[in-house]
Backbone bond lengths (Angstrom), bond angles and torsions (degrees), N, CA, C in turn:
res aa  C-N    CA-C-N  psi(-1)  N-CA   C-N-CA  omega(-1)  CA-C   N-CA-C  phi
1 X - - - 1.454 - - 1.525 108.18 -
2 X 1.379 103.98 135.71 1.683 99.09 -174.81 1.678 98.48 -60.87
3 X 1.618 90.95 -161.56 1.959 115.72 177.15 1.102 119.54 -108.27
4 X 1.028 105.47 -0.50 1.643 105.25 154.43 1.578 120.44 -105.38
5 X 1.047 127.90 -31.50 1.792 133.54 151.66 1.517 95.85 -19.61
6 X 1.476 95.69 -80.41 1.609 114.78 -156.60 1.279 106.77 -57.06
7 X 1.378 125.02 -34.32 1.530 113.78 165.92 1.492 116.81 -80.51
8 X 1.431 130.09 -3.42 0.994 132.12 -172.64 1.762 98.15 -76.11
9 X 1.612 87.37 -63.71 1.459 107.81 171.89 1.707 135.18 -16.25
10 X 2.028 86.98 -52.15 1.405 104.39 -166.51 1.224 99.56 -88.96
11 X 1.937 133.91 -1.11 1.038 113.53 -164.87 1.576 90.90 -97.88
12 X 1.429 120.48 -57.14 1.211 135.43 155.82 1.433 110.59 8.21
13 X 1.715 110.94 -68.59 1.705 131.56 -161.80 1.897 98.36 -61.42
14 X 1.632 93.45 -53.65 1.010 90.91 -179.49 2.171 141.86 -73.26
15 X 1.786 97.67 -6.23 1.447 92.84 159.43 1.028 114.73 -90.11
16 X 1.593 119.02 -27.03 1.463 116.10 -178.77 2.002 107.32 -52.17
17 X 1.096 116.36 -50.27 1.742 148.66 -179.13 1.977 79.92 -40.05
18 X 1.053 120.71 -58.34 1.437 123.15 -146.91 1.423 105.25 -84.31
19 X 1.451 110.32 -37.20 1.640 120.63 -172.80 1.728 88.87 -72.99
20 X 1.156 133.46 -79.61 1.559 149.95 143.48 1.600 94.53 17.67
21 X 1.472 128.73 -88.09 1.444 138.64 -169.30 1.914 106.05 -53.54
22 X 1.204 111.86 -41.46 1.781 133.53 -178.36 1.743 92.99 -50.33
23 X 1.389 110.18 -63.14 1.689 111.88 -150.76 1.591 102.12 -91.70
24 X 1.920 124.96 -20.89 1.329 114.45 148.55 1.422 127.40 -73.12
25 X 0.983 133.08 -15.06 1.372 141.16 154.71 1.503 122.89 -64.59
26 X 1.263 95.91 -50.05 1.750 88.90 155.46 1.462 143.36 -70.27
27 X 1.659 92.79 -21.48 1.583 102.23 178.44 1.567 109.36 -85.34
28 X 1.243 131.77 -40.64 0.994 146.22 147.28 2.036 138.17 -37.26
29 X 1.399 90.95 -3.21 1.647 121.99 178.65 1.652 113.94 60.14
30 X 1.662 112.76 13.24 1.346 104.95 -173.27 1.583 113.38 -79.56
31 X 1.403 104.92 -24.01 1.681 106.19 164.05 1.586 104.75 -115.42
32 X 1.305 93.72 132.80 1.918 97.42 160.34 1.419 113.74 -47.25
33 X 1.597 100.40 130.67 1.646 107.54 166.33 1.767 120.04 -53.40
34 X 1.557 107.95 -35.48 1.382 110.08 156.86 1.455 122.68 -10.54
35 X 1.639 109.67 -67.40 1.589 97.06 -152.77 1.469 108.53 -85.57
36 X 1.518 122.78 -25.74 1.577 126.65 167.39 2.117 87.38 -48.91
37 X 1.125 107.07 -81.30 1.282 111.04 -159.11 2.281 112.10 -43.20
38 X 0.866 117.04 -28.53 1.463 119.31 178.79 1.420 103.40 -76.60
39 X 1.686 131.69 -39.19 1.374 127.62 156.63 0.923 120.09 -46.11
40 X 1.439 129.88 -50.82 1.469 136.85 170.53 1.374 112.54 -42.92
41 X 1.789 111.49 -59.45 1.500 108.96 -173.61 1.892 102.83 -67.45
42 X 1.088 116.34 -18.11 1.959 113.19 -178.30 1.534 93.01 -64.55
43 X 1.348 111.57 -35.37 1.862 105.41 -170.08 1.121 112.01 -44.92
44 X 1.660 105.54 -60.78 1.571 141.69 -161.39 1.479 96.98 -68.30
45 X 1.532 125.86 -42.33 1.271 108.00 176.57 1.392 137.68 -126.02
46 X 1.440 123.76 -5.72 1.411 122.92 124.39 1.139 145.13 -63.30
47 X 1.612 119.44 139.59 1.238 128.00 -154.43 1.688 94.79 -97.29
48 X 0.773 110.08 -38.45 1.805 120.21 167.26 1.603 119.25 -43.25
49 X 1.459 108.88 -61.14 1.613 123.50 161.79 0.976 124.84 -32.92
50 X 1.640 108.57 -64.64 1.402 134.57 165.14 1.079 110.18 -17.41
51 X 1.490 113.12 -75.94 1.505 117.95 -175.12 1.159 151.09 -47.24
52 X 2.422 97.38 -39.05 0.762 108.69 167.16 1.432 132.37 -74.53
53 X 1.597 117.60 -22.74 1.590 128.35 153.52 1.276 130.98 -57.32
54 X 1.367 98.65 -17.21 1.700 103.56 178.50 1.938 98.01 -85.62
55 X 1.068 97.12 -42.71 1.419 96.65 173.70 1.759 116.99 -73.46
56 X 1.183 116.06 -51.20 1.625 95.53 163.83 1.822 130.93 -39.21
57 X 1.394 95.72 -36.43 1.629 105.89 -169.44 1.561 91.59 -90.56
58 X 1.284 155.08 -27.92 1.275 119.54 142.48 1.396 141.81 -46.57
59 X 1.041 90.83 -40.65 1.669 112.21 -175.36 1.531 93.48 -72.19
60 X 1.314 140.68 -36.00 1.349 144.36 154.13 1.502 125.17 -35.10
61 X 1.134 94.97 -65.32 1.966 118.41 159.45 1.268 122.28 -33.89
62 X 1.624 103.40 -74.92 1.559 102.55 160.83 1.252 132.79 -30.05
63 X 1.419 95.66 -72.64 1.746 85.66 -171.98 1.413 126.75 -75.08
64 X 1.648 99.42 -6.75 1.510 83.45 173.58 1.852 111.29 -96.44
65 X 1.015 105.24 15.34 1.552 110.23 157.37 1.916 111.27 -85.84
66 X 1.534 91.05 -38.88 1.723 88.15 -171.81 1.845 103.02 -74.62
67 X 1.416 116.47 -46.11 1.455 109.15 162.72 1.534 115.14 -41.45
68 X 1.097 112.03 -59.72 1.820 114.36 175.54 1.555 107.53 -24.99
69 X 1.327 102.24 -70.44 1.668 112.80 -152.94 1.807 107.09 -84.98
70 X 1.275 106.42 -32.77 1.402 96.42 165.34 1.710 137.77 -36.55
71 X 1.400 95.80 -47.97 1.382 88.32 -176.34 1.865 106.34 -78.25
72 X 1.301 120.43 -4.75 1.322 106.61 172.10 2.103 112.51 -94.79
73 X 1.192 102.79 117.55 1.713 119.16 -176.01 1.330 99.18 -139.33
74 X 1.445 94.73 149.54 1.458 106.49 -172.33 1.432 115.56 -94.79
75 X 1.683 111.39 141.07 1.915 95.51 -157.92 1.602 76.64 -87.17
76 X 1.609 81.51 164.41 1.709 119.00 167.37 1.210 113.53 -80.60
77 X 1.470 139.05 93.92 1.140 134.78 -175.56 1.693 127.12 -49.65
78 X 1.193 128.82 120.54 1.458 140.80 -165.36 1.444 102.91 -52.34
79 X 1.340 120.98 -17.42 1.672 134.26 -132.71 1.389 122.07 -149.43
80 X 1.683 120.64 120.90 1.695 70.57 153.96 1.875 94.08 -130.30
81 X 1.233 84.87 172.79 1.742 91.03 -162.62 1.906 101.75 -87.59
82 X 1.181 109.69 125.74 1.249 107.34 -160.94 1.841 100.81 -98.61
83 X 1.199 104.49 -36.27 1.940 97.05 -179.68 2.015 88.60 -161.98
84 X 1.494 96.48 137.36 1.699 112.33 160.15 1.581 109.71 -92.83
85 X 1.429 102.20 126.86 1.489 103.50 158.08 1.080 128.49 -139.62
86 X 1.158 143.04 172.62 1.819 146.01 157.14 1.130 94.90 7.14
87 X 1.359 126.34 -85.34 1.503 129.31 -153.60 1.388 122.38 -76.22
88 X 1.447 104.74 -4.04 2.002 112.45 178.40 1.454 83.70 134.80
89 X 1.912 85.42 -167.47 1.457 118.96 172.16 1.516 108.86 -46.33
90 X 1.544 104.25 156.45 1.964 131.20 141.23 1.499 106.89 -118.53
91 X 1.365 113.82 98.07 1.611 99.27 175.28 1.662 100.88 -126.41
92 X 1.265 108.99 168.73 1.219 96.53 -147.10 1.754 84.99 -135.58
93 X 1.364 141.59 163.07 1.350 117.20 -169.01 1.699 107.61 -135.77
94 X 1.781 105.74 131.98 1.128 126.99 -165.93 1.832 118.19 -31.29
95 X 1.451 96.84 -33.62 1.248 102.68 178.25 1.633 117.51 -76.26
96 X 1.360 127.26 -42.27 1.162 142.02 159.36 1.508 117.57 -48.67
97 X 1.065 96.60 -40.43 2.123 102.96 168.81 1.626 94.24 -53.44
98 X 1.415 134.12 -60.70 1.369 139.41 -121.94 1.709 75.09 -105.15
99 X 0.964 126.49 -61.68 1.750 115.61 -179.47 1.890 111.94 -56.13
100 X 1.139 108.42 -36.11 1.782 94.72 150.39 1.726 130.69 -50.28
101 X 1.003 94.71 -40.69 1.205 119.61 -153.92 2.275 95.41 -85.55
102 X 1.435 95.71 -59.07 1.414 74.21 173.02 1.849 117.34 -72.56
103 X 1.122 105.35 -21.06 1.549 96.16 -175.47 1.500 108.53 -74.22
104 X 1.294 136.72 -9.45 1.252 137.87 -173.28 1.519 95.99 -91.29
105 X 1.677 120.67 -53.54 1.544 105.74 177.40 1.386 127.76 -57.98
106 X 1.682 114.57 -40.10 1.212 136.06 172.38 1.597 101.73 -45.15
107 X 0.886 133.54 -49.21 1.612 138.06 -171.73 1.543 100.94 -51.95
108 X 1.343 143.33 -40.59 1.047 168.74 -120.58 1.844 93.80 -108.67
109 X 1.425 131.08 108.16 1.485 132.20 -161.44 1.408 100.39 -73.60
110 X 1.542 121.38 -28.94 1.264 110.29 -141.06 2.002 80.24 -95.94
111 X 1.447 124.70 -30.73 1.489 127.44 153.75 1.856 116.84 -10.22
112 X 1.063 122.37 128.80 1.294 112.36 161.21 1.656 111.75 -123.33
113 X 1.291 121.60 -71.73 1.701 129.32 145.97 1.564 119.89 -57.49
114 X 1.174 117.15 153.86 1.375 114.38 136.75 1.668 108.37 -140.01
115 X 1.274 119.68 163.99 1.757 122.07 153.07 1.326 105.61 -124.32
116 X 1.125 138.88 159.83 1.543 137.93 172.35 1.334 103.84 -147.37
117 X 1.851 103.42 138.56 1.072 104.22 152.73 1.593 119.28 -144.81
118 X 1.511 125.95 156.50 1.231 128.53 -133.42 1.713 85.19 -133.96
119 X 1.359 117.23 155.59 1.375 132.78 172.61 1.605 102.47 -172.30
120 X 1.557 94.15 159.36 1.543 113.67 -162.62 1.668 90.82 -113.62
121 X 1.455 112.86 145.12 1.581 106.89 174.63 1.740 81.44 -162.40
122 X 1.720 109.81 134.17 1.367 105.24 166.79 1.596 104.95 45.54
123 X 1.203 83.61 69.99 1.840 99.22 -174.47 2.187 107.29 -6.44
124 X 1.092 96.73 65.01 1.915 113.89 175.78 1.619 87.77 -138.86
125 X 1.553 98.10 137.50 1.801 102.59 159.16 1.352 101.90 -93.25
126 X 1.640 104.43 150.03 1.564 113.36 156.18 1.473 97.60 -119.65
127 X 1.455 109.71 162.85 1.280 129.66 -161.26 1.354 105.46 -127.04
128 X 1.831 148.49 118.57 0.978 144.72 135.53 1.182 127.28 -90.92
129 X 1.456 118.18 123.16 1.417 127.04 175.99 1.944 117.37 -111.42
130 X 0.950 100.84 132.95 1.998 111.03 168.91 1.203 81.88 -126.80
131 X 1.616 94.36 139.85 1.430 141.11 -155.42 1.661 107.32 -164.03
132 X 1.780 89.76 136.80 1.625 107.88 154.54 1.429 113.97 -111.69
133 X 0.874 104.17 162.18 1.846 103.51 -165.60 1.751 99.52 -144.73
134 X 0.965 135.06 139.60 1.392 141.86 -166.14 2.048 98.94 -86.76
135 X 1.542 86.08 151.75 1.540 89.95 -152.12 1.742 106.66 -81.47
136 X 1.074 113.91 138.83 1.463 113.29 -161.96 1.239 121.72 98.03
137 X 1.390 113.83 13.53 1.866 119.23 177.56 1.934 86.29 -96.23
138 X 1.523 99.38 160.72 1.151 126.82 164.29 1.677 112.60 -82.17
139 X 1.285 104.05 105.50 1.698 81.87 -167.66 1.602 97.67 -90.75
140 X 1.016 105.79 -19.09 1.976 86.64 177.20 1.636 104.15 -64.57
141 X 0.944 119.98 -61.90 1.252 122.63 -160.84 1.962 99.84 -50.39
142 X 1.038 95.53 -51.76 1.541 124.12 -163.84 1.878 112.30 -54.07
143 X 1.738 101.58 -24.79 1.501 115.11 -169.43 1.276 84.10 -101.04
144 X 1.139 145.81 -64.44 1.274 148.16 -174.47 1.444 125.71 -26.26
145 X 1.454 87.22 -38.96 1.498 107.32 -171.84 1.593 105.86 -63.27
146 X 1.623 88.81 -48.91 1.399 111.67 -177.32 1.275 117.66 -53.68
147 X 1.358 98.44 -66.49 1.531 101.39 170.30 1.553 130.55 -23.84
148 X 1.344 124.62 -60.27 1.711 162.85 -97.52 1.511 66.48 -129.43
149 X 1.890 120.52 -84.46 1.198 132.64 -150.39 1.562 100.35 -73.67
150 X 1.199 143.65 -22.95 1.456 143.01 176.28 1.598 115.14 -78.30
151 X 1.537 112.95 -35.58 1.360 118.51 172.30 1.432 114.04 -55.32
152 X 1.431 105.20 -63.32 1.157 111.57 158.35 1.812 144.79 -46.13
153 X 0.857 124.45 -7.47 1.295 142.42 172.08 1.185 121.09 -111.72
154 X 0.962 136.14 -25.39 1.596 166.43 123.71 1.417 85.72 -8.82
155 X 1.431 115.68 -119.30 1.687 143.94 155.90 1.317 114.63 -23.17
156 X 1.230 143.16 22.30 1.403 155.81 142.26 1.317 114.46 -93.45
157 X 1.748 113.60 -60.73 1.666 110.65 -159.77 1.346 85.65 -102.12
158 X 1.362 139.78 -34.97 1.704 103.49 -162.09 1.797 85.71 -102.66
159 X 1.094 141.39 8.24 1.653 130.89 -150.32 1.490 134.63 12.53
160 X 1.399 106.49 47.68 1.547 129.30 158.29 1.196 104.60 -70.39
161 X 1.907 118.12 132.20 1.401 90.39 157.52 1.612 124.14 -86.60
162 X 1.104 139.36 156.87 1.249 133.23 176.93 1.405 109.65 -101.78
163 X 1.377 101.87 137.28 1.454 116.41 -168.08 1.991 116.35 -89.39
164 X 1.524 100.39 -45.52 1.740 103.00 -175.19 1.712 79.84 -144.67
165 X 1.215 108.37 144.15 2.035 133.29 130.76 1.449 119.22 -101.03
166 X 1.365 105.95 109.29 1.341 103.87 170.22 1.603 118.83 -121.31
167 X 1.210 95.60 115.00 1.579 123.82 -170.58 1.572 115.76 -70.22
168 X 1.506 138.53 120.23 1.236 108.84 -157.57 1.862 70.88 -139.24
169 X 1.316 139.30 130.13 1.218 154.62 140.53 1.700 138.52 -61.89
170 X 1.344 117.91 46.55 1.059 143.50 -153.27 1.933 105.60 -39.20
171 X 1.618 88.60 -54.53 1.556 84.23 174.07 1.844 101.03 -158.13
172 X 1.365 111.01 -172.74 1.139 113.97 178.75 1.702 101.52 -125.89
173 X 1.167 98.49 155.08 1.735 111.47 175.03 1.390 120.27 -140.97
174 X 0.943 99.41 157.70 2.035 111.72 -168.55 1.465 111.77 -73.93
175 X 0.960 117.50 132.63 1.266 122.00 154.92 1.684 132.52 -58.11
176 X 1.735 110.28 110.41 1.738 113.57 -159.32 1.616 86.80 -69.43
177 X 1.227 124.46 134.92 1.524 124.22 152.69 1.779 110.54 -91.24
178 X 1.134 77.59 125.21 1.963 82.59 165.39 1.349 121.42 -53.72
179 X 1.466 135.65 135.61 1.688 130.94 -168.48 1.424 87.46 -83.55
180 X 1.310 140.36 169.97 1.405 144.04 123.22 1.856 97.72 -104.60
181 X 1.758 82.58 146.65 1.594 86.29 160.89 0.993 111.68 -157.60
């Protein structure tokens, strides 16, 4: 869960905690019913109050819709299943896609970095790559290649089809020349 959930969460826990402590304390006679009840009548007859309760109880709403739905995310499949047959599964595994995948760009001279990452959607892989590329490459020509030649290799050895490559060129770097002396 992100850090803002969890503080959402804890703030949440804690008015609920306070409204909760207010109405056993009152039932219990340690606070007069009075002062819950004179807030009540400020509701009913300030226009100021009003507002600000109308705005707490949205602001209430919200998050307990955004608490709701948070904890439901969709997993990242470990896998993706490449062909069913007679004998079971062929699945082939997300991480192993992405180690194809950088060693095929890496092969590539004008390549200097790569990172990759791979996901399954509508059983199709897409492919993201960040990349450095040595300075003086053509990168249109040069991603294309990549692209064109990665789709393809992809969909040859593991036979996934692949759905998108998206090539992202983070930076460029110089070429070290060797000194002679």
């Amino acid at each position: 869960m992100r850090i803002i959930m969890l503080i959402l969460l804890t703030l949440y826990l804690l008015f609920f905690l306070a409204i909760a402590g207010v109405v056993l304390c009152c039932a219990w006679g340690l606070i007069s019913i009075d002062y819950p009840s004179w807030w009540l009548d400020q509701l009913y007859t300030d226009l100021g109050v009003k507002w600000i309760v109308s705005l707490i109880a949205v602001v209430v709403v919200i998050v307990s819709l955004m608490l709701m739905f948070s904890g439901i995310s969709r997993r990242r499949p470990k896998a993706a299943l490449v062909r069913l047959t007679e004998g079971g599964a062929i699945s082939i595994s997300i991480s192993a896609l992405e180690e194809m995948a950088t060693r095929f760009i890496a092969a590539n001279e004008s390549v200097r970095t790569v990172r990759v990452a791979a996901w399954v959607r509508d059983s199709k892989l897409n492919v993201q790559a960040k990349l450095s590329v040595a300075e003086g490459t053509n990168i249109p020509e040069t991603m294309q290649a990549i692209q064109t030649g990665l789709k393809a290799h992809i969909e040859l050895f593991s036979g996934i089809e692949v759905n998108k490559i998206m090539l992202l060129v983070e930076k460029t770097t110089q070429v070290v020349k060797a000194r002679v002396e």
